[in-house]
C-alpha positions in Angstrom: -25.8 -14.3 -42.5 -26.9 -16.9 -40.0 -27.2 -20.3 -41.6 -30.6 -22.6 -41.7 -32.0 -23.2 -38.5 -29.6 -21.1 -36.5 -31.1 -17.5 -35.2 -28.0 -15.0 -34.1 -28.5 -13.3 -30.6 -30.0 -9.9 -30.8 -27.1 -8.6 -28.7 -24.7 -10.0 -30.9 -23.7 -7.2 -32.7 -23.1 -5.5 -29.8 -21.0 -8.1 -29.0 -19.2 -7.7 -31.8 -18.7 -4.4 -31.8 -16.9 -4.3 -28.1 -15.0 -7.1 -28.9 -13.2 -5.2 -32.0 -12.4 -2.0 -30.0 -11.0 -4.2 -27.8 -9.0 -5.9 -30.4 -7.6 -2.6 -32.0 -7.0 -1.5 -28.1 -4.4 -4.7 -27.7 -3.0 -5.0 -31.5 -1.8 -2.3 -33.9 -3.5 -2.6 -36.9 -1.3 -0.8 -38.8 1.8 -3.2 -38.3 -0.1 -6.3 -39.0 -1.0 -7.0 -35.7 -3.8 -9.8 -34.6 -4.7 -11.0 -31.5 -2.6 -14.0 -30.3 -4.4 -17.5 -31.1 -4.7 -20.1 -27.9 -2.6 -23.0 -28.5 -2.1 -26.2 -27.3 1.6 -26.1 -27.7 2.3 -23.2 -25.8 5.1 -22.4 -23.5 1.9 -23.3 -20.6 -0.5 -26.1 -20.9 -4.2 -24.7 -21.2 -5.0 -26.5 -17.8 -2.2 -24.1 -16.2 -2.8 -20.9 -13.5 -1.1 -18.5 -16.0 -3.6 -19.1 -19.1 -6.5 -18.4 -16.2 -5.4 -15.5 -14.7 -3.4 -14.1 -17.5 -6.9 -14.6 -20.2 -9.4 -12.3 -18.8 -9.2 -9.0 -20.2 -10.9 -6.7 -17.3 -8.4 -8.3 -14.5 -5.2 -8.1 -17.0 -5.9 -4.4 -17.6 -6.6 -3.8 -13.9 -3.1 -5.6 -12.7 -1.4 -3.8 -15.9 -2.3 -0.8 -14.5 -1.1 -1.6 -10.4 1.8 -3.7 -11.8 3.0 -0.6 -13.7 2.5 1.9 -10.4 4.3 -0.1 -8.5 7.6 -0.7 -10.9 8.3 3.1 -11.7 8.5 3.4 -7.8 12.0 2.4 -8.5 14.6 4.5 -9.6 16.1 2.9 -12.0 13.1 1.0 -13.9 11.4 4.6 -13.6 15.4 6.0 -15.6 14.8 3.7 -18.3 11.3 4.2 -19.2 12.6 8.1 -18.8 15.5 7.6 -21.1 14.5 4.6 -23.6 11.4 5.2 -24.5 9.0 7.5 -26.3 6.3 6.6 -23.6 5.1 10.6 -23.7 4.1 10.0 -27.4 3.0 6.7 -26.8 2.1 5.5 -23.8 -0.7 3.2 -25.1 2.1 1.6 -27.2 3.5 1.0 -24.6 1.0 -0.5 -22.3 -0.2 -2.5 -25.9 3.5 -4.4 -25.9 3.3 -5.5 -22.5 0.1 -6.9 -23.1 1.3 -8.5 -26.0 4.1 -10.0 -25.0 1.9 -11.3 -21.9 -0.3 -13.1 -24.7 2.6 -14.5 -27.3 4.0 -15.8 -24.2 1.4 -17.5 -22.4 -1.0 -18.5 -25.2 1.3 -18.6 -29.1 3.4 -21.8 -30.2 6.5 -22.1 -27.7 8.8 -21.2 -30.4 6.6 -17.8 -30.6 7.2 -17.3 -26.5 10.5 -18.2 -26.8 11.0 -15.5 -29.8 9.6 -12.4 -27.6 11.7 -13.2 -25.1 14.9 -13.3 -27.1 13.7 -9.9 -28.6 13.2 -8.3 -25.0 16.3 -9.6 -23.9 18.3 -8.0 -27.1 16.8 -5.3 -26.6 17.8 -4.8 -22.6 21.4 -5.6 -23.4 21.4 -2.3 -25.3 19.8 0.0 -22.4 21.3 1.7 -19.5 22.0 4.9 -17.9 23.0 7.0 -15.0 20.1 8.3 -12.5 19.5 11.5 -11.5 22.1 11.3 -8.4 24.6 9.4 -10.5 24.4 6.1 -10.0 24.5 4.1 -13.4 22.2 1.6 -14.5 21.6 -1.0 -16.6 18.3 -2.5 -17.9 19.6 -6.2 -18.1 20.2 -5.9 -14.3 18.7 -9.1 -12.9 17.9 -7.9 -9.3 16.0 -4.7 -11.5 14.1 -7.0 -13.6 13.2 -9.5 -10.6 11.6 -6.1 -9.4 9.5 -5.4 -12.7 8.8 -9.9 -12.3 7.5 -10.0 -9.2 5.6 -6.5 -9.2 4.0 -7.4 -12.9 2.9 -10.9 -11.6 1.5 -10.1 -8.1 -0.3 -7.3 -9.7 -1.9 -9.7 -12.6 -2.6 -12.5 -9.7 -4.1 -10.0 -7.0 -6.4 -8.0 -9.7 -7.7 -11.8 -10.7 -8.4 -12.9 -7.2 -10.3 -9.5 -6.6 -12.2 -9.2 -9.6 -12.8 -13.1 -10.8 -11.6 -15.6 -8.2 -12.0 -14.3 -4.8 -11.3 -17.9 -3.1 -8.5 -19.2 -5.4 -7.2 -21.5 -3.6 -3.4 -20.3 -2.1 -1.7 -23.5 -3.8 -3.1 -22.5 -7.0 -1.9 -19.2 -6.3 1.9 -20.4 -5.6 1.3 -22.4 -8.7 1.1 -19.0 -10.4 4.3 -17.5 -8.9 6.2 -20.9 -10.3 4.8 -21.1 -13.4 5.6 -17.4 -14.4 9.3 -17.8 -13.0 9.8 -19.7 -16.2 9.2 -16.1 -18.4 11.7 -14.7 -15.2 14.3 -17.0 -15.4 14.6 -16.6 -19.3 14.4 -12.8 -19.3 17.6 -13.6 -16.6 15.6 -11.8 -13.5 17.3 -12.9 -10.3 15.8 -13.6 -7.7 12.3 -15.1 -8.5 9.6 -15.8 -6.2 8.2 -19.4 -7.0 5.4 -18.9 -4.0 2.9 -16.3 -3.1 4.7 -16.0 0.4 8.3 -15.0 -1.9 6.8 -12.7 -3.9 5.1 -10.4 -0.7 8.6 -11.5 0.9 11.1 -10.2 -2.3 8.3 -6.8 -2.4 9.2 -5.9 1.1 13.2 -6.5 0.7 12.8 -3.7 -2.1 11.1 -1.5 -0.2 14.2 0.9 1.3 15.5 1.5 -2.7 11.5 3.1 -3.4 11.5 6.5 -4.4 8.7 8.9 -5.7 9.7 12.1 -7.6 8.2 14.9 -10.2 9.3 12.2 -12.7 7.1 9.2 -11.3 4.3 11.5 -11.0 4.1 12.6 -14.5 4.4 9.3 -15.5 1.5 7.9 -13.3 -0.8 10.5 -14.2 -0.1 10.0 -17.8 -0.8 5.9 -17.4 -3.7 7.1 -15.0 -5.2 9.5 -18.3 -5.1 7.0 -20.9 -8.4 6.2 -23.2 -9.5 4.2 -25.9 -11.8 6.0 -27.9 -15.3 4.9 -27.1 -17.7 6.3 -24.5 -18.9 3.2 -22.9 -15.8 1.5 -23.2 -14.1 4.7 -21.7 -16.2 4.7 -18.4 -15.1 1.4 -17.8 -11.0 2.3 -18.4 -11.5 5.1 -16.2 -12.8 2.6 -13.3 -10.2 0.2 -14.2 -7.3 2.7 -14.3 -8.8 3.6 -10.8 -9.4 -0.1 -9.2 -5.7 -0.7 -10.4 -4.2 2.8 -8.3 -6.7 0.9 -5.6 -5.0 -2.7 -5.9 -1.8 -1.1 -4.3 -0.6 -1.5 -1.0 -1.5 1.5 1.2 2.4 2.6 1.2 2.6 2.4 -2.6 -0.6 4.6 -3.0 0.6 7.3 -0.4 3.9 7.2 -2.3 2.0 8.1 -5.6 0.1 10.9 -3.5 -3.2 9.7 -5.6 -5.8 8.6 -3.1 -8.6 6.9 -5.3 -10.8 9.8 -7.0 -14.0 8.1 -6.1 -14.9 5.9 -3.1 -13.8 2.3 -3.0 -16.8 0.5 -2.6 -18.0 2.5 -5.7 -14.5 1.5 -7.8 -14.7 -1.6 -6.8 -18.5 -2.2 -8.0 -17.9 -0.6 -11.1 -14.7 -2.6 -12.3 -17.1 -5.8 -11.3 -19.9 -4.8 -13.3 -16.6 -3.6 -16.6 -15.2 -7.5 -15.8 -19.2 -9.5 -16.2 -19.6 -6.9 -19.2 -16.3 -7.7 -21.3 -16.6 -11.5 -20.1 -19.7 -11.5 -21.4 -18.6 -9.5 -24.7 -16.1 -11.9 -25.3 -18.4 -15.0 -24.1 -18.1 -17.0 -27.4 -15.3 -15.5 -29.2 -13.3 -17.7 -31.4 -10.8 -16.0 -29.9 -11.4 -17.8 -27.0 -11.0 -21.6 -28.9 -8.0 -23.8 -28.0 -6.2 -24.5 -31.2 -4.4 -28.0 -31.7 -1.1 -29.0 -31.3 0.1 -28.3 -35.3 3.8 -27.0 -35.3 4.0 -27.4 -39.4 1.2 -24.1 -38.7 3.4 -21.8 -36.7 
């Protein structure tokens, strides 16, 4: 009930109502989970590139989406999804615990960020394997998860600059790159681009190792099917599963053998118009507030 004097927004409810799907989307419900709170004491200062580019939720889903195309082109990252994880059950799981780790670790208390990381890292000291040719793997390798860095953070920069910030300015790009090397460096991925110019550099170097098989083509389609549940919000995860196969290089997307289903101009129009509608969903969210340094809360 609005209080004296105050009228709520006729679309409000609507508001509502989108913001919640996209709550239970990002946070299982049944293990407790909430969204992550913005504070002030966080591993990155509110004024930092990596709480811009890494808070809207259109561009973040977009970037998941390309980020994760590009990773399973190698081998090995594409073996241990393959052989540690239950991603044919539960592929939205799994796309929900990257984007949670994304948020503890940009926006919760340090100690939080810190705590995520330490989990991921136990749990990649457990993993490895031997690919289909032979070769043994291990997930802890720090030139494999340099790969699954810099693929997961040019994919969340680019699908920002595309979508929300088509002049960022380069510098504040690089600032991006060097900022997120701080999550690299302490899940012990070696090397780590601190610049733009690295990043497209280190991409290239891995280029020769790329492979695409039956195996990364199940996988893609099955990250390329995924849905949430609600028609409206559905249209606008099949444009963004399509605008993130179109955020790839041209060599990655021949790789994948899935030219985009619907014309570019046309993708790229309708994950615009998804990105004003969520931002304006979410316009107003307490979600959204900056909460205080208060480490006696964590």
């Amino acid at each position: 009930m609005a209080g004296r004097g105050l009228t709520m927004s006729p679309f409000e409810p609507a508001k509502r109502a989108v913001r919640r799907k996209i709550t239970e989307v990002f946070n299982d419900a049944d293990k407790g989970e909430r969204p992550v709170l913005r504070r002030a004491d966080a591993l990155f200062p509110p004024d930092s590139a990596a709480w811009k580019v890494n808070g809207d939720v259109t561009t973040m889903m977009i970037g998941g989406v390309s980020g994760l195309l590009l990773q399973m082109l190698h081998p090995a990252v594409l073996a241990g999804v393959w052989d540690h994880s239950d991603f044919r059950a539960d592929m939205h799981g799994r796309l929900r615990r990257t984007a949670k780790f994304i948020a503890v670790t940009t926006y919760d208390h340090a100690d939080a960020g810190r705590a995520a990381i330490d989990k991921v890292n136990r749990i990649h000291a457990k993993l490895r394997g031997v690919l289909p040719d032979g070769t043994p793997y291990r997930v802890s390798d720090p030139k494999l998860l340099a790969w699954v860095h810099v693929t997961e953070t040019i994919s969340f920069l680019d699908a920002w600059v595309r979508y929300a910030e088509p002049r960022m300015p380069q510098a504040e790009q690089d600032s991006y790159f060097d900022e997120m090397a701080r999550v690299g460096e302490a899940l012990h991925a070696d090397p780590l681009p601190r610049t733009r110019a690295d990043a497209e550099a280190l991409i290239q170097s891995y280029r020769p190792a790329l492979r695409a098989d039956a195996r990364t083509h199940e996988v893609a389609a099955m990250v390329m099917r995924q849905t949430v549940g609600m028609p409206t919000v559905d249209l606008a995860a099949g444009l963004i599963m399509q605008a993130g196969m179109g955020l790839l290089p041209d060599w990655a997307r021949a790789m994948h053998r899935q030219p985009r289903a619907l014309p570019g101009p046309l993708v790229r129009g309708g994950a615009l118009t998804a990105a004003r509608f969520l931002r304006w969903a979410f316009d107003g969210s307490p979600n959204r507030a900056v909460h205080p340094d208060d480490v006696s809360s964590y």
